[in-house]
VOPAFI-967402 format. One record per residue: x, y, z of N, C-alpha, C in turn; residue in one letter; chain. Coordinates in nm, 3 decimals. Layout:
VOPAFI-967402
     n_xx     n_yy     n_zz    ca_xx    ca_yy    ca_zz     c_xx     c_yy     c_zz  resn  chain
        X        Y        Z        X        Y        Z        X        Y        Z     a      A
...
end
This chain:
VOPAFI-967402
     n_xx     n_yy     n_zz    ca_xx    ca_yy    ca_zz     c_xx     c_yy     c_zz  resn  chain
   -4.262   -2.322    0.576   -4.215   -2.275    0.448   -4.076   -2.334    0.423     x      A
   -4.047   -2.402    0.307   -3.940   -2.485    0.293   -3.832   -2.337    0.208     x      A
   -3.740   -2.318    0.260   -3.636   -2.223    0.220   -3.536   -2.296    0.131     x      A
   -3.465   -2.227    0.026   -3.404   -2.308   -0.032   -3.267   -2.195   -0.061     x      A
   -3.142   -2.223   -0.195   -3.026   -2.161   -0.067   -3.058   -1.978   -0.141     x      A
   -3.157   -1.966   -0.242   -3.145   -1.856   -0.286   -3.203   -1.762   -0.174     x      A
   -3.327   -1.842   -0.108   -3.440   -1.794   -0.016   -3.366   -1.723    0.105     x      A
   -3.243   -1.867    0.169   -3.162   -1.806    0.283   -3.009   -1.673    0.177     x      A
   -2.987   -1.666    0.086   -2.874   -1.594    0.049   -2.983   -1.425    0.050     x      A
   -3.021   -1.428   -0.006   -3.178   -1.307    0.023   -3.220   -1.245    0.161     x      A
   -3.261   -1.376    0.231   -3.270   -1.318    0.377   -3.125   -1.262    0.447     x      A
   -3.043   -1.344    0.442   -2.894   -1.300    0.441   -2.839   -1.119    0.409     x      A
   -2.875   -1.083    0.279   -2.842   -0.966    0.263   -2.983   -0.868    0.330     x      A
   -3.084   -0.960    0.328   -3.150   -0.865    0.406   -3.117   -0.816    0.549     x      A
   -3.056   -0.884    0.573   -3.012   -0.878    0.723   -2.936   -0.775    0.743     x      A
   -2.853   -0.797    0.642   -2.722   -0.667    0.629   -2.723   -0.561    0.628     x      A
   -2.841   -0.556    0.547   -2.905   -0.367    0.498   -3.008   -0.424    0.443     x      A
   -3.141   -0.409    0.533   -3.249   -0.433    0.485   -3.331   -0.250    0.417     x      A
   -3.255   -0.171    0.385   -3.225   -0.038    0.303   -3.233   -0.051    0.174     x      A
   -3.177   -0.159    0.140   -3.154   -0.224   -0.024   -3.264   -0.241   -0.074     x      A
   -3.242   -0.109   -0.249   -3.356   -0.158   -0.315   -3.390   -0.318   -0.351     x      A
   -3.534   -0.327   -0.373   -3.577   -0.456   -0.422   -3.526   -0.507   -0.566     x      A
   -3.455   -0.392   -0.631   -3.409   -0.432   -0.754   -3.301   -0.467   -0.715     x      A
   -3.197   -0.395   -0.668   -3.067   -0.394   -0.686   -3.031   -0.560   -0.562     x      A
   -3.104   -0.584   -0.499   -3.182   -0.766   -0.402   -3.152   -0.825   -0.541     x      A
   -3.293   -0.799   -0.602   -3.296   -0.927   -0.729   -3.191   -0.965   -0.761     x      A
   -3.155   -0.848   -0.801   -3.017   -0.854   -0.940   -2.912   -0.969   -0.841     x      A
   -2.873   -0.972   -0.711   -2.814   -0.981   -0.673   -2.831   -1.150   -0.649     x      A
   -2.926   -1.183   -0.608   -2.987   -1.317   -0.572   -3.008   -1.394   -0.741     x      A
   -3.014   -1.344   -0.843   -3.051   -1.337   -0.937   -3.237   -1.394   -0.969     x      A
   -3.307   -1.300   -0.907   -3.424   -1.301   -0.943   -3.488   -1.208   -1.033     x      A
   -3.619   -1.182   -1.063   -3.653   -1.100   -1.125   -3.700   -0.929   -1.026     x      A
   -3.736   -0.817   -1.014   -3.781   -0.786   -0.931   -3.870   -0.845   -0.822     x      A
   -4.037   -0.805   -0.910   -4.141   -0.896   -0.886   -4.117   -0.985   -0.809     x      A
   -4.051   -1.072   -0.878   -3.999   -1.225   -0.828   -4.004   -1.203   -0.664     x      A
   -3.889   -1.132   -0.670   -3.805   -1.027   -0.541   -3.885   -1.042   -0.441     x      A
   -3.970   -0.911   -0.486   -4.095   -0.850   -0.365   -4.168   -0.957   -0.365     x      A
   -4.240   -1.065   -0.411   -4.318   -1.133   -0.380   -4.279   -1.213   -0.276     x      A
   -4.118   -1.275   -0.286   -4.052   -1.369   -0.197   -4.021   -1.292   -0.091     x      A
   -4.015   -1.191   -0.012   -3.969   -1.099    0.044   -4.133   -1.081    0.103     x      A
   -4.253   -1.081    0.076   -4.394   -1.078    0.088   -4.402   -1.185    0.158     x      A
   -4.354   -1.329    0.117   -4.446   -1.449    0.161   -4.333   -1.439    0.270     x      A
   -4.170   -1.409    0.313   -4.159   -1.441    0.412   -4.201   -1.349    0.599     x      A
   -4.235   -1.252    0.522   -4.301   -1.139    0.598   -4.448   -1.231    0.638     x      A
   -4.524   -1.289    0.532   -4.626   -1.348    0.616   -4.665   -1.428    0.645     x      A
   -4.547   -1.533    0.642   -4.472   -1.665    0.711   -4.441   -1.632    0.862     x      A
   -4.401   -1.483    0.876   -4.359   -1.482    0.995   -4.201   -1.527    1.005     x      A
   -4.168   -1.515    0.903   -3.974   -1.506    0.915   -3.927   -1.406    0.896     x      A
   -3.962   -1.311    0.847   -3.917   -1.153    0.844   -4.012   -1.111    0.953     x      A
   -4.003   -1.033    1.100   -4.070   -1.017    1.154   -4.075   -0.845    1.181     x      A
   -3.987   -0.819    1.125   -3.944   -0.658    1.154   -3.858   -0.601    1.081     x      A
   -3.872   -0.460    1.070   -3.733   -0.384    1.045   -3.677   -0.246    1.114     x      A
   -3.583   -0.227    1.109   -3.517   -0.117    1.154   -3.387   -0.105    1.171     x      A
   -3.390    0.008    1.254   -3.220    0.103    1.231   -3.169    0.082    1.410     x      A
   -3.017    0.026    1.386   -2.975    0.002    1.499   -2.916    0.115    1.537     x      A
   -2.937    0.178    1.681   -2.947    0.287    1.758   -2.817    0.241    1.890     x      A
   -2.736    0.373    1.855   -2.632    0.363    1.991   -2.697    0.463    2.097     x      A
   -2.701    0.356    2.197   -2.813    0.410    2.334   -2.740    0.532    2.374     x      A
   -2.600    0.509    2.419   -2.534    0.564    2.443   -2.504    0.726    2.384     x      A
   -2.540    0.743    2.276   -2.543    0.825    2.204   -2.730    0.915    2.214     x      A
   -2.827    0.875    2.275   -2.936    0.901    2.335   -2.942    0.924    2.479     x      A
   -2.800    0.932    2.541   -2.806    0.963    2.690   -2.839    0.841    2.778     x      A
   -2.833    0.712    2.687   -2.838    0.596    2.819   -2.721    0.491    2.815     x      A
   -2.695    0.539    2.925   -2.518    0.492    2.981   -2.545    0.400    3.003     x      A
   -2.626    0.350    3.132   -2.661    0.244    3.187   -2.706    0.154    3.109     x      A
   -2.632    0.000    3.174   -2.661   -0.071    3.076   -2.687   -0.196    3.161     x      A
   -2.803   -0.286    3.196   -2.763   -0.392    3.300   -2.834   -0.549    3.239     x      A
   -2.773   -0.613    3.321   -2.879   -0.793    3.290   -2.904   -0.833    3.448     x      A
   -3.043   -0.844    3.435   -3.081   -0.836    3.541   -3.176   -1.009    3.547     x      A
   -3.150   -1.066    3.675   -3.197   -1.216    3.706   -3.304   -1.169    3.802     x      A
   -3.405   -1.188    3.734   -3.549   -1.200    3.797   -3.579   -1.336    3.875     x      A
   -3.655   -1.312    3.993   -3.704   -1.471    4.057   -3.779   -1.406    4.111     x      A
   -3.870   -1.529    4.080   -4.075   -1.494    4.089   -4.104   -1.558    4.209     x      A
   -4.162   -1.551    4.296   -4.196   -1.595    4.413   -4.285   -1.716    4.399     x      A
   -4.332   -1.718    4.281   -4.422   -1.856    4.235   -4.506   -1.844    4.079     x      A
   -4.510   -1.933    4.034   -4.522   -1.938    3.875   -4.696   -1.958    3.917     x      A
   -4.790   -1.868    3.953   -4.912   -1.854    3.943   -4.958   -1.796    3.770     x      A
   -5.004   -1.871    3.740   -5.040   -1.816    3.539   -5.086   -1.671    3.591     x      A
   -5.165   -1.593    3.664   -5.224   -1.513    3.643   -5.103   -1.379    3.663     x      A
   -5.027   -1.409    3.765   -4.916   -1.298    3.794   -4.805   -1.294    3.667     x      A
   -4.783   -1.473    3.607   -4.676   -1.488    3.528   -4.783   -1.375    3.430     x      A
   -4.894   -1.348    3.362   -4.928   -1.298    3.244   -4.914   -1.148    3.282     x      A
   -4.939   -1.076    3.405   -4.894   -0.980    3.462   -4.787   -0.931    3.430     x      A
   -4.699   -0.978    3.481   -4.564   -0.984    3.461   -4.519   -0.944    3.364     x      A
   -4.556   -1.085    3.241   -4.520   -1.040    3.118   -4.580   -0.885    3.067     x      A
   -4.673   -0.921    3.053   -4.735   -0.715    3.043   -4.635   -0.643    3.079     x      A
   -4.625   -0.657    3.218   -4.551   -0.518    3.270   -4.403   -0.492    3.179     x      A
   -4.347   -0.626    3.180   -4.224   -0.614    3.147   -4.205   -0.582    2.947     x      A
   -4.320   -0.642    2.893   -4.318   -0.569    2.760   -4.324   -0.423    2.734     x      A
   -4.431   -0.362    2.846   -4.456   -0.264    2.802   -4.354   -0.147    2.859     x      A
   -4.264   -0.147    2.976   -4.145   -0.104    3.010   -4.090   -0.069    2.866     x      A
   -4.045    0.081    2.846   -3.916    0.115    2.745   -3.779    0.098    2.794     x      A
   -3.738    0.054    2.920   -3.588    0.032    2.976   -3.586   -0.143    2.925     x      A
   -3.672   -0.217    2.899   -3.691   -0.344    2.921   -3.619   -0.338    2.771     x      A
   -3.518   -0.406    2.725   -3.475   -0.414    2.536   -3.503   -0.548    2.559     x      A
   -3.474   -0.666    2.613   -3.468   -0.768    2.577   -3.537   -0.856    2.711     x      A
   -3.653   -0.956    2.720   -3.659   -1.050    2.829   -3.672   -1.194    2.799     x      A
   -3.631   -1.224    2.843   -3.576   -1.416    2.857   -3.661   -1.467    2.934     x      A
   -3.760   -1.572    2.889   -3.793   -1.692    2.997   -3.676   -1.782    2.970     x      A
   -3.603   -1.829    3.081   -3.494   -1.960    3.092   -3.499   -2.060    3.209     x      A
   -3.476   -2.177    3.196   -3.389   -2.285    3.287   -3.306   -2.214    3.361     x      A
   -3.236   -2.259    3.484   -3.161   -2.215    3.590   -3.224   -2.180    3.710     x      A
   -3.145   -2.070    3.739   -3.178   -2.027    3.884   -3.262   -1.900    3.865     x      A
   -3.260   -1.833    3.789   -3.332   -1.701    3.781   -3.445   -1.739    3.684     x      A
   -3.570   -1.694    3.687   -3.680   -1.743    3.589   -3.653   -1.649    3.467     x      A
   -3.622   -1.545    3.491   -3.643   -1.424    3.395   -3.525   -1.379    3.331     x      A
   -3.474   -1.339    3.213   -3.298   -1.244    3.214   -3.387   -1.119    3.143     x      A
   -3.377   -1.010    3.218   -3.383   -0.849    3.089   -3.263   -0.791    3.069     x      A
   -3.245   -0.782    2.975   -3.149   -0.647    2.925   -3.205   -0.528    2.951     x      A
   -3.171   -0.395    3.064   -3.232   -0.299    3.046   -3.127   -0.174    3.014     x      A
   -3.239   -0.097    2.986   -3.121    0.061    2.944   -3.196    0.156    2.994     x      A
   -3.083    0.234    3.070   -3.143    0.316    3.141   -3.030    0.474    3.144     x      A
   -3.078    0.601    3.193   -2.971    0.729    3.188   -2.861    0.685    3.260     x      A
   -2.872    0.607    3.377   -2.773    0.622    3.493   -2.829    0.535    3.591     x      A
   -2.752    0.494    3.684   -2.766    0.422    3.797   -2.929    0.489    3.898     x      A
   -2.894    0.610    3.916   -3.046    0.645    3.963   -3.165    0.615    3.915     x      A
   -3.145    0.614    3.766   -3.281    0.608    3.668   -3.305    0.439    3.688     x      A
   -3.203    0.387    3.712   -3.228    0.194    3.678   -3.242    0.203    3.857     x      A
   -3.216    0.251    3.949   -3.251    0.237    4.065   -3.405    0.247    4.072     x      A
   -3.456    0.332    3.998   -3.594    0.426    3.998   -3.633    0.328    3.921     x      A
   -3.633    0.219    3.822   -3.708    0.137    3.741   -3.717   -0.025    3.859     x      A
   -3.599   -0.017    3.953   -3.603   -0.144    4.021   -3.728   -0.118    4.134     x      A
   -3.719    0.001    4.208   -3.805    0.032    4.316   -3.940    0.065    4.278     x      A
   -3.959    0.199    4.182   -4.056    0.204    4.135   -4.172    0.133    4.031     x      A
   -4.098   -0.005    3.978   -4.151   -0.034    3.916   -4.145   -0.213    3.939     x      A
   -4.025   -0.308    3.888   -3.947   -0.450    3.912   -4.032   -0.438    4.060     x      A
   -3.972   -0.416    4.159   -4.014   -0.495    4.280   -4.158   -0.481    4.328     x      A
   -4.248   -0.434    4.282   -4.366   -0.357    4.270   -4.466   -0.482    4.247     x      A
   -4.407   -0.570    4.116   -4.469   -0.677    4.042   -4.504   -0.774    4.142     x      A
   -4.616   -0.830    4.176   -4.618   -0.914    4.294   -4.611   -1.036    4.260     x      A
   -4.546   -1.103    4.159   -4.482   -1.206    4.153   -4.314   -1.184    4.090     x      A
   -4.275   -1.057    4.153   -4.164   -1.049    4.164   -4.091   -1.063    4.346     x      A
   -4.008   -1.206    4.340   -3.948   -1.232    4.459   -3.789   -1.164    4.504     x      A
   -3.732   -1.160    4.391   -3.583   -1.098    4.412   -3.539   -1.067    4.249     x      A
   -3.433   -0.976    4.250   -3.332   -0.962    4.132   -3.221   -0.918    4.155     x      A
   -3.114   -1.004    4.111   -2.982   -0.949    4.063   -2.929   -0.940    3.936     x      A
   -2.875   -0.811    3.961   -2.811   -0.733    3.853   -2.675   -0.726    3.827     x      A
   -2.642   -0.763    3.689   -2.491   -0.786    3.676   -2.498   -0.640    3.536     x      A
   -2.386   -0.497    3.587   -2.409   -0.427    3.529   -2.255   -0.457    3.401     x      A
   -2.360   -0.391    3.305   -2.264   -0.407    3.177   -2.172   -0.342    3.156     x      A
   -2.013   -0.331    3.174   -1.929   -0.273    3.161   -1.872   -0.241    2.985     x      A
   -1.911   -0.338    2.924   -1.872   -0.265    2.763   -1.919   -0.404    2.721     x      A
   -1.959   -0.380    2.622   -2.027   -0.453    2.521   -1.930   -0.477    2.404     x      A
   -1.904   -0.637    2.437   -1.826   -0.725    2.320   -1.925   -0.737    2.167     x      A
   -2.001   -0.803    2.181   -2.049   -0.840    2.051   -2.216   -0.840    2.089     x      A
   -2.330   -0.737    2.003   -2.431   -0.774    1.961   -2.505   -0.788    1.856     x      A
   -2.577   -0.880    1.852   -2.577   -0.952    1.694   -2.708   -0.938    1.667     x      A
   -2.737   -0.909    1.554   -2.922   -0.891    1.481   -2.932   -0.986    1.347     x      A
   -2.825   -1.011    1.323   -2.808   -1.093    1.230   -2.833   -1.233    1.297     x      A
   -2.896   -1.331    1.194   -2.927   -1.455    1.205   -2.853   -1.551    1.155     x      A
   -2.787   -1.642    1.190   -2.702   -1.703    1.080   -2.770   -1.800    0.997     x      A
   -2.791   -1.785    0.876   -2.848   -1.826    0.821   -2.772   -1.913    0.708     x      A
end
């Protein structure tokens, strides 16, 4: 889908407060409503709008714990790697996982109550995975900058 600069100034405020009526969008982008929702339609089923929602302070839900954790797989067998992935989507401590280059195959962001509870997700669950070989954890002491916005 070829975007053009009204398409990215649109996605832009969507980003901001995707809350915003579809009129008070138009007016803004200078489209028509219609116009609006339709363009706002095709990028939803383009697959460039992929979601929405309300950003949540964990912390404020009772989860302190905050870690990035370097996964290494004992061997890239497809059948364990698809395992894997399962397990680790369907985890609610799991917010974010990374396939990357380097030394660790895997990065998650997890959130958890407390050090016991992320102890209880490494034992009872992470080392469990049998193409899980090792992980280290670098725990998050305060959080500089996280971004949902795209620069567009």
């Amino acid at each position: 889908m070829q975007l053009d600069d009204r398409d990215l100034r649109l996605l832009r405020l969507l980003q901001e407060d995707n809350r915003i009526a579809t009129a008070a969008l138009a007016e803004q982008v200078g489209m028509s409503t219609s116009a609006c929702w339709r363009r706002i339609r095709a990028f939803e089923e383009a697959g460039i709008i992929t979601g929405y929602g309300a950003r949540v302070d964990p912390e404020q839900l009772g989860l302190g714990f905050q870690a990035i954790v370097h996964v290494h797989l004992t061997r890239h067998d497809p059948a364990q790697l698809v395992e894997f992935i399962r397990a680790v989507e369907a985890r609610d401590e799991v917010m974010d996982c990374f396939a990357t280059t380097g030394q660790a195959d895997y990065h998650l962001r997890v959130l958890c109550r407390d050090i016991a509870a992320y102890n209880q997700f490494l034992e009872g669950f992470l080392f469990r995975l049998p193409a899980v070989q090792s992980a280290q954890t670098n725990v998050v002491l305060r959080e500089i900058k996280s971004g949902t916005i795209c620069p567009v």
